[in-house]
C-alpha positions in Angstrom: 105.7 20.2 -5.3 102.7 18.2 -6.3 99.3 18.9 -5.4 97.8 15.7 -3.3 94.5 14.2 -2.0 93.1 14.9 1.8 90.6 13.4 3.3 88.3 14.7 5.9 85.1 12.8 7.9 82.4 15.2 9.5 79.8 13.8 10.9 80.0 10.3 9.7 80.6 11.2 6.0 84.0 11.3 4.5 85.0 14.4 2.0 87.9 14.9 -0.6 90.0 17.8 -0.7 93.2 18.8 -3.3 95.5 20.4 -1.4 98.3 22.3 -2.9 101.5 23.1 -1.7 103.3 26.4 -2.8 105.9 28.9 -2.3 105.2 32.4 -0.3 107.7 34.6 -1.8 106.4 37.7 0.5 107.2 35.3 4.0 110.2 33.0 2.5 107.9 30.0 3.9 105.9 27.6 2.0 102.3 27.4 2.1 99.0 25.5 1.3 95.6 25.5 -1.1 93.2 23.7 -0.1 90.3 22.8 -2.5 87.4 21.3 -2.0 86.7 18.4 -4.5 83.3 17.3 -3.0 81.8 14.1 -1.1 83.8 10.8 -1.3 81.4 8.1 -2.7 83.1 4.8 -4.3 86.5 6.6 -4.1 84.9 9.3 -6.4 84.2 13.0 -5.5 81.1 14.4 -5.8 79.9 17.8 -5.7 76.6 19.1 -4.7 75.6 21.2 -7.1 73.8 24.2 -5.5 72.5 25.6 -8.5 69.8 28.3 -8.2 66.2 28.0 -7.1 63.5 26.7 -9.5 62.5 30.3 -11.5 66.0 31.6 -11.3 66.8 33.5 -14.2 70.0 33.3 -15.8 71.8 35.7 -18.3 72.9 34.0 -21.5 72.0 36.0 -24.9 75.1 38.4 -25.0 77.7 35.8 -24.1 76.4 33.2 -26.8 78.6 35.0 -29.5 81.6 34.7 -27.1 81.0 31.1 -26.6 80.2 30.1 -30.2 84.1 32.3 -30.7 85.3 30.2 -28.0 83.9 26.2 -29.1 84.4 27.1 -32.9 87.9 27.9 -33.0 88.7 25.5 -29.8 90.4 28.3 -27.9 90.0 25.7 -25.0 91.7 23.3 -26.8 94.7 25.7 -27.4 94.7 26.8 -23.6 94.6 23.0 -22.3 98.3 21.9 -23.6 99.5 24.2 -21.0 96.8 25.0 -18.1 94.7 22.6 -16.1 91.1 22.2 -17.0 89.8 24.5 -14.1 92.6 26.9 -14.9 91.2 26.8 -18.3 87.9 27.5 -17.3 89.0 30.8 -14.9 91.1 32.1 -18.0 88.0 31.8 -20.4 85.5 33.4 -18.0 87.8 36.1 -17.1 88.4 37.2 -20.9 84.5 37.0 -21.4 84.0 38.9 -18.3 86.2 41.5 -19.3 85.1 41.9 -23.0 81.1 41.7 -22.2 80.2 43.2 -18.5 83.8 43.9 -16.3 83.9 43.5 -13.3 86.6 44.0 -10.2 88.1 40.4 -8.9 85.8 40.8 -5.9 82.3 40.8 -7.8 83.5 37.8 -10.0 81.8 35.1 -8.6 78.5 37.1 -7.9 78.8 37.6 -11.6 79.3 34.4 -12.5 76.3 33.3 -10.4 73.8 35.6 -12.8 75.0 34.1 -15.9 74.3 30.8 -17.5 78.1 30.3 -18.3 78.6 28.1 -15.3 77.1 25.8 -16.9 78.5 25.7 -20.1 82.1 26.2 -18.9 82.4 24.8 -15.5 85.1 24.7 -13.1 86.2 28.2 -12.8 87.3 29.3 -9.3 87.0 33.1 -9.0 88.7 32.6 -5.2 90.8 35.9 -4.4 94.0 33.7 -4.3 93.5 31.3 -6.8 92.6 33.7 -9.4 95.9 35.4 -9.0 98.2 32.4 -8.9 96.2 31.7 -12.2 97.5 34.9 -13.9 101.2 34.6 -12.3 101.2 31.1 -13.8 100.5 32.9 -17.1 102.9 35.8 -16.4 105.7 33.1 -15.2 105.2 30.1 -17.9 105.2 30.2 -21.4 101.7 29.6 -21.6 101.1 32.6 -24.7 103.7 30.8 -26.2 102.1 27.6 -25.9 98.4 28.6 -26.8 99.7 30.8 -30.2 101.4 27.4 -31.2 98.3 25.7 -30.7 96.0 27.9 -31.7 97.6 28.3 -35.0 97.9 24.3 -35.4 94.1 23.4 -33.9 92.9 26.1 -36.5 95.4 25.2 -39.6 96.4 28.3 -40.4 98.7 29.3 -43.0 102.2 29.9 -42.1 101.7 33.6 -43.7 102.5 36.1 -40.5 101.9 39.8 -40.5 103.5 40.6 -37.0 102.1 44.0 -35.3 103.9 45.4 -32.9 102.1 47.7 -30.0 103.1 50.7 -28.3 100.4 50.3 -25.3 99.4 54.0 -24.0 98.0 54.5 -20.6 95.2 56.8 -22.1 93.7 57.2 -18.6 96.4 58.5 -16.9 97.9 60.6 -19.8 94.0 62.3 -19.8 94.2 63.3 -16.6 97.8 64.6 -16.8 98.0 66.3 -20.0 93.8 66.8 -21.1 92.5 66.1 -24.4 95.9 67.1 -26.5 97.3 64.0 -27.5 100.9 64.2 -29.0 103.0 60.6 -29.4 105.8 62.2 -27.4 103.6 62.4 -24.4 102.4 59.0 -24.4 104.0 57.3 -21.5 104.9 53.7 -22.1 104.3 50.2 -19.9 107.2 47.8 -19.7 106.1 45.7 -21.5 106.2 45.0 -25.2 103.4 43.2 -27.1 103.7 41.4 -31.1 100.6 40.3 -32.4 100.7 37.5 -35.1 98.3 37.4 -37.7 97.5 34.8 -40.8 95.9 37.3 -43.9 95.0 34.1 -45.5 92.4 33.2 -42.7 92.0 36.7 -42.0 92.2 35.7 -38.2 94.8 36.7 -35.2 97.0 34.0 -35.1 99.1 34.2 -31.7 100.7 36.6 -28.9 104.3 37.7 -27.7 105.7 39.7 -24.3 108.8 41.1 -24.2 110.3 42.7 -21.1 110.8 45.7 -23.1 109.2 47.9 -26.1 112.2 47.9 -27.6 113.0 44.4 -27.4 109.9 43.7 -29.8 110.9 45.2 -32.9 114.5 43.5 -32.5 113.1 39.9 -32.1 110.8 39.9 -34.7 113.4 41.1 -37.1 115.6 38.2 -35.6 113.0 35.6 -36.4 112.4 36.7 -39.9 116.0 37.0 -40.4 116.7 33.7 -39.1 113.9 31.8 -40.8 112.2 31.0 -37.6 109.1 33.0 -39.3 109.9 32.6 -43.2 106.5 34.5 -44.1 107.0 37.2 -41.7 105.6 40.8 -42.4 106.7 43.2 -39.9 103.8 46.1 -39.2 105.7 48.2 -36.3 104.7 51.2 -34.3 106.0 54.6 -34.8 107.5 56.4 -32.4 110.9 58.0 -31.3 112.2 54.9 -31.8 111.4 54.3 -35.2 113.8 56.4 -37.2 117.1 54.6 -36.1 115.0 51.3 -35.9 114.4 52.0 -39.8 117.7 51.8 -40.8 118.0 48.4 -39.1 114.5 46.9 -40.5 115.4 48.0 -44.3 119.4 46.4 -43.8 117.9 42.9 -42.5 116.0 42.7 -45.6 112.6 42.2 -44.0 109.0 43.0 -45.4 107.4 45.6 -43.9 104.6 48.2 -43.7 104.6 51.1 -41.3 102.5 54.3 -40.8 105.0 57.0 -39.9 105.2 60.3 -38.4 104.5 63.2 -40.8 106.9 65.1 -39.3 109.7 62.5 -40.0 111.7 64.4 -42.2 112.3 62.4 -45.4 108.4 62.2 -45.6 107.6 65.5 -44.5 109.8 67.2 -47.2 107.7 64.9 -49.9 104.6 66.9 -48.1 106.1 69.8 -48.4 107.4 69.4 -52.4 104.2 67.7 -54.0 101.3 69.2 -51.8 100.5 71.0 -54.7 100.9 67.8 -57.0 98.6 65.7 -55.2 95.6 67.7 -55.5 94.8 66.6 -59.1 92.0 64.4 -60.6 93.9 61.5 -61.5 95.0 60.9 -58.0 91.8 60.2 -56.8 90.9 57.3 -54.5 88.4 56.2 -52.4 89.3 54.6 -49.2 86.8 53.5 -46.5 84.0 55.3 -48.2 86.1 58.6 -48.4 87.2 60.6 -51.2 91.2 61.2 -51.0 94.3 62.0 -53.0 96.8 59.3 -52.9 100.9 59.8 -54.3 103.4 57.6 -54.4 107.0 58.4 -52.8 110.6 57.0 -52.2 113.0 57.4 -49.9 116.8 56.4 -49.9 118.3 54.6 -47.1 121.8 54.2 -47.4 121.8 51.9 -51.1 118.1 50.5 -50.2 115.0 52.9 -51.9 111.9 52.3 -49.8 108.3 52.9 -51.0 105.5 54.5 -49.9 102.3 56.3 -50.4 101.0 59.4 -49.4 97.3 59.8 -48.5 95.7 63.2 -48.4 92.0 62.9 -46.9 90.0 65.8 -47.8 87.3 65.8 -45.1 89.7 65.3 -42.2 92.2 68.2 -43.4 89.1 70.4 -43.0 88.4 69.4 -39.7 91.8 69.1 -38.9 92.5 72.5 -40.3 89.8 74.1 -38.2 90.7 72.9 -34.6 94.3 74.1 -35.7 93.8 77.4 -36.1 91.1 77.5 -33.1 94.0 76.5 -30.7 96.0 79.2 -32.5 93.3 82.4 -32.1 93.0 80.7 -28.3 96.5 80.6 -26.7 96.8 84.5 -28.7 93.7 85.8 -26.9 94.5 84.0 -23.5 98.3 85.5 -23.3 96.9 89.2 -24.8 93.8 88.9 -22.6 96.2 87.7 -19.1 97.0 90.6 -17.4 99.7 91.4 -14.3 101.4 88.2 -15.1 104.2 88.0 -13.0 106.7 86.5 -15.7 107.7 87.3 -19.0 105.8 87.3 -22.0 108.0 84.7 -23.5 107.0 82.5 -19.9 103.6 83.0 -20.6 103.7 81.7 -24.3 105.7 78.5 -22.7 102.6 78.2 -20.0 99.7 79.0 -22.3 101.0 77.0 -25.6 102.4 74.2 -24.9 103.2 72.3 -27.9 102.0 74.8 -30.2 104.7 77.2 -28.9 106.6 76.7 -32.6 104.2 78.4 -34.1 104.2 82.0 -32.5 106.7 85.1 -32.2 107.2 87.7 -29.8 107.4 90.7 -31.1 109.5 92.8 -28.8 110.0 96.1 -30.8 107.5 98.0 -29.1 107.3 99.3 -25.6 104.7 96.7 -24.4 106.0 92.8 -26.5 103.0 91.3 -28.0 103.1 87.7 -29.9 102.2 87.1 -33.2 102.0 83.7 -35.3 105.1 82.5 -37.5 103.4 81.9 -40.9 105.8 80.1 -42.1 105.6 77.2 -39.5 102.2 77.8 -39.9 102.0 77.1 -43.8 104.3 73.9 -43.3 101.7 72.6 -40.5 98.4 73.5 -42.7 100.7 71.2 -45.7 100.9 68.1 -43.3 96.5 68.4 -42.5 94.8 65.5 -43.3 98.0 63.7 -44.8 99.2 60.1 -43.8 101.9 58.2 -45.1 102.8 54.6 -45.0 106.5 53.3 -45.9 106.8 49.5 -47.3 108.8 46.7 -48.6 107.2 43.9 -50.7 104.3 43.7 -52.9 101.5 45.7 -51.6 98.8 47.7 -53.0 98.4 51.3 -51.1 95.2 50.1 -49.8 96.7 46.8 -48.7 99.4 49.3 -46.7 96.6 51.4 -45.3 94.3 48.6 -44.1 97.3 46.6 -42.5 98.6 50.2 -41.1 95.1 50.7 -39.3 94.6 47.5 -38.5 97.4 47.5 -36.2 96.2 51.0 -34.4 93.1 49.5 -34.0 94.8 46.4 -32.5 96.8 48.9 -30.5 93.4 51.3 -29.3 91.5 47.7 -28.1 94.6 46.1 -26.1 95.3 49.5 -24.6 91.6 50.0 -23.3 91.5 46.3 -22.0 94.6 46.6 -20.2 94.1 49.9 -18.3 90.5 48.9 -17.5 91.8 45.1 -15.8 94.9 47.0 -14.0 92.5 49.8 -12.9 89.7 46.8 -11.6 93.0 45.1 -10.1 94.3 48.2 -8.1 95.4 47.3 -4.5 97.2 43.7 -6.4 101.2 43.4 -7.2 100.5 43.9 -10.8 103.9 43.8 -11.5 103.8 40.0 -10.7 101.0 39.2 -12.9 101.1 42.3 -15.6 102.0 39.2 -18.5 98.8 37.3 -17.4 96.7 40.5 -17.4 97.9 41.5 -21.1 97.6 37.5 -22.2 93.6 38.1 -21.2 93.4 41.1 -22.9 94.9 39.6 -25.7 92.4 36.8 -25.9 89.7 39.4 -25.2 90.9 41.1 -28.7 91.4 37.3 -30.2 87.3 36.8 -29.5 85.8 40.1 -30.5 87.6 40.1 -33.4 86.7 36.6 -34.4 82.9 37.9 -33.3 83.7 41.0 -35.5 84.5 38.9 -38.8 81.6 36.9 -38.7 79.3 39.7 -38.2 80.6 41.2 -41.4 80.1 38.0 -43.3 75.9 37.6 -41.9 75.8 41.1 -43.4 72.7 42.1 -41.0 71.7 45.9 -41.9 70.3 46.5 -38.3 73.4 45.4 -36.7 76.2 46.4 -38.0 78.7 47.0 -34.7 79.6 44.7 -31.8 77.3 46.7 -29.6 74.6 46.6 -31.1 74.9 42.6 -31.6 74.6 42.2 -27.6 72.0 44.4 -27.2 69.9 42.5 -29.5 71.0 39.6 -27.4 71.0 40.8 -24.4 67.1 40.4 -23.7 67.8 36.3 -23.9 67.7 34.4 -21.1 67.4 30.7 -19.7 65.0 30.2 -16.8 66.0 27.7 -14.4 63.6 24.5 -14.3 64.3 20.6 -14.1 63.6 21.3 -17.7 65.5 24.9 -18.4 63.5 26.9 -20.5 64.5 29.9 -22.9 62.9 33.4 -22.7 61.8 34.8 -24.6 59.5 32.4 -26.3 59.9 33.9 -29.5 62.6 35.6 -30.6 62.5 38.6 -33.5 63.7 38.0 -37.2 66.7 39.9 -36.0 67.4 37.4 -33.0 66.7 34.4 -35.3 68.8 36.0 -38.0 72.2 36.4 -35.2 71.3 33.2 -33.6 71.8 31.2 -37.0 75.4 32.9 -37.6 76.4 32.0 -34.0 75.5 28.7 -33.3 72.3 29.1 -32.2 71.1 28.4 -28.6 74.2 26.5 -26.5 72.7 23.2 -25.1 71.0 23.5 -21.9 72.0 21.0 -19.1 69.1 20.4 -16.6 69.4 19.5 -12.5 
């Protein structure tokens, strides 16, 4: 039903409200929002606006980067074909919220209140109610659809695609479960999958997908390539138990792709195992992010199709690697020899004490009292896979090309994953289930603006700042003091503020009372 107009008189003066009809799915009954729209004057209404007291101080140096993000590439724009302008507003200020200072839903508005954002973007409504039928809207509509479409148009990107596709961990919960021993086949899953689009040729995310399922992901977006729907498409999956069978079904359709896989996938891990030796020579020398590494070329058969790849063996992270390996090792043998009166077997206590690293030990049961021992063999094959990567492609890519795109979509993976466990955590109590789409379409568009933030960073090539931290604490001290006339402090700002200031737009123009 449509929203309508109310009027109310109190006291002599007549006031305009929206009011909102809607459907209660909890009671079966349908319901009403009520907004106010302010005081009626000519048929108009008008809003007091409450504002601060003269002096008031108001937040505004961190959040210019995010606002310059936000007017340059007209992420409003995109977001206004499909939401209302105050719906706009609440989706913006969420994102910002949740990529600069996050907050739970109920500390929004007081938030809100310290910044100077208000004013820049007004029209938000943090109300308890609202701000959730804002995000089921999202989770409901095709409103990602909508904006990526946009987005992509507003910005003129190039029809070039590199799709990611995300397998998003719950790292909070899989900590507290499982410690600090991460292994992909503990990482438990959310139900819903997530494709990232993104142009190369603007360097610059270009749109967002949910599916119902992480499965579902990799299927459509071999569909649309397939089908032409997205001609330039470059598919980037994740790796994971999945992957293997998926493979098969990526490499028959034809499709470019790049993926990082598992070491211990067995076509790969047997090139480990056969050219370990082979790699470690002169000639195969790279460097790759400022790192000295070997790097070897490899093909696999599937079926009649040969797929490429390349093998990268970094030096300094096998040693590492290598060290914490065999550390686990000499602990789990001292804690079963050093446990005594357990009331098990030995062979129970290996299963308690080593977990995942149970492969790599023997119980030696010859003598009176069994004892463990380490299985060199599975041993040598682990100390061969140290410090090695791989990456299997189609199409014409350079190895660093393969690399880059391959940890460009972890990264991707690592940000959206910390967003969306941080807003689900802040939402606790809510029926996230209704409104889990809306929560990863913010997190999303929280990615969408750091990155942007990131890229331009890189381009003003400042030495003192060189991470997205450390731009908004250099920012950070900036503020607008309220006056009839508002006024910026500090007076002066450092070489390195004025330096920042001229790469993000400088100082957003203050509106005064």
């Amino acid at each position: 039903m449509k929203s309508f107009i109310r009027k109310k008189t109190i006291k002599g003066h007549e006031y305009l409200y929206e009011v909102t009809p809607y459907y209660d799915p909890d009671t079966g009954k349908w319901r009403q929002k009520t907004k106010y729209l302010g005081k009626n004057v000519d048929g108009e209404p008008v809003k007091k606006d409450r504002g601060g007291k003269v002096g008031q101080i108001y937040d505004i140096g961190e959040y210019i980067p995010a606002y310059w993000a936000i007017k340059t590439h007209k992420i409003m724009e995109s977001l206004l074909t499909s939401c209302s302008p105050d719906e706009t507003a609440t989706v913006i200020l969420l994102t910002i919220n949740r990529l600069i200072n996050p907050c739970p839903p109920a500390n929004l508005s007081t938030w809100l209140e310290s910044t100077y954002l208000s004013k820049l973007i007004p029209g938000a409504d943090f109300n308890e109610s609202d701000l959730l039928q804002v995000l089921q809207k999202i989770s409901d509509r095709p409103v990602a659809e909508v904006f990526s479409r946009m987005f992509a148009s507003i910005n003129d990107l190039s029809n070039k695609r590199f799709l990611f596709t995300l397998r998003l961990h719950d790292i909070a919960e899989l900590m507290k479960e499982k410690g600090s021993g991460l292994f992909s086949e503990d990482i438990l899953e959310r139900e819903l999958g997530v494709r990232i689009h993104y142009d190369p040729d603007k360097q610059i995310l270009a749109g967002f997908d949910a599916f119902q399922f992480q499965h579902a992901v990799i299927e459509d977006t071999i569909d649309q390539i397939s089908s032409g729907k997205i001609p330039e498409g470059i598919i980037v999956p994740h790796w994971d138990y999945l992957s293997p069978s998926l493979m098969l079904r990526i490499v028959n359709a034809g499709c470019s792709f790049i993926t990082r896989t598992d070491v211990s996938y067995g076509p790969v891990s047997s090139h480990i195992s056969s050219r370990g030796e082979q790699m470690e020579h002169p000639a195969n020398i790279r460097y790759y992010k400022g790192k000295a590494c070997y790097i070897r070329p490899l093909s696999i058969s599937y079926g009649k199709n040969n797929v490429h790849g390349y093998i990268l063996h970094d030096i300094r992270r096998e040693q590492a690697d290598r060290l914490a390996f065999h550390k686990n090792l000499q602990n789990i043998r001292d804690l079963v020899q050093e446990t005594k009166n357990y009331p098990g077997t030995v062979d129970e206590l290996l299963n308690e004490s080593a977990g995942s690293f149970r492969k790599y030990f023997i119980i030696d049961d010859s003598k009176e009292v069994p004892s463990i021992r380490t299985d060199q063999e599975e041993v040598h094959q682990a100390n061969k896979r140290l410090g090695r990567s791989c990456v299997l492609y189609r199409g014409d890519f350079t190895w660093e090309e393969c690399f880059t795109l391959a940890d460009m979509r972890g990264n991707l993976e690592q940000q959206m994953s910390s967003f969306i466990s941080e807003l689900e955590r802040d939402f606790k109590g809510y029926r996230i289930e209704r409104i889990r789409k809306g929560i990863f379409f913010i997190c999303f568009l929280a990615v969408l603006i750091r990155e942007l933030i990131a890229n331009r960073l890189i381009s003003a090539q400042i030495p003192e700042v060189t991470s997205f931290e450390a731009l908004l604490t250099v920012l950070r001290p900036v503020h607008v003091i309220k006056s009839y006339q508002p006024l910026i402090f500090p007076y002066r700002f450092t070489k390195i503020q004025k330096a920042i200031l001229s790469y993000f737009g400088g100082i957003p123009p203050l509106k005064g009372d």
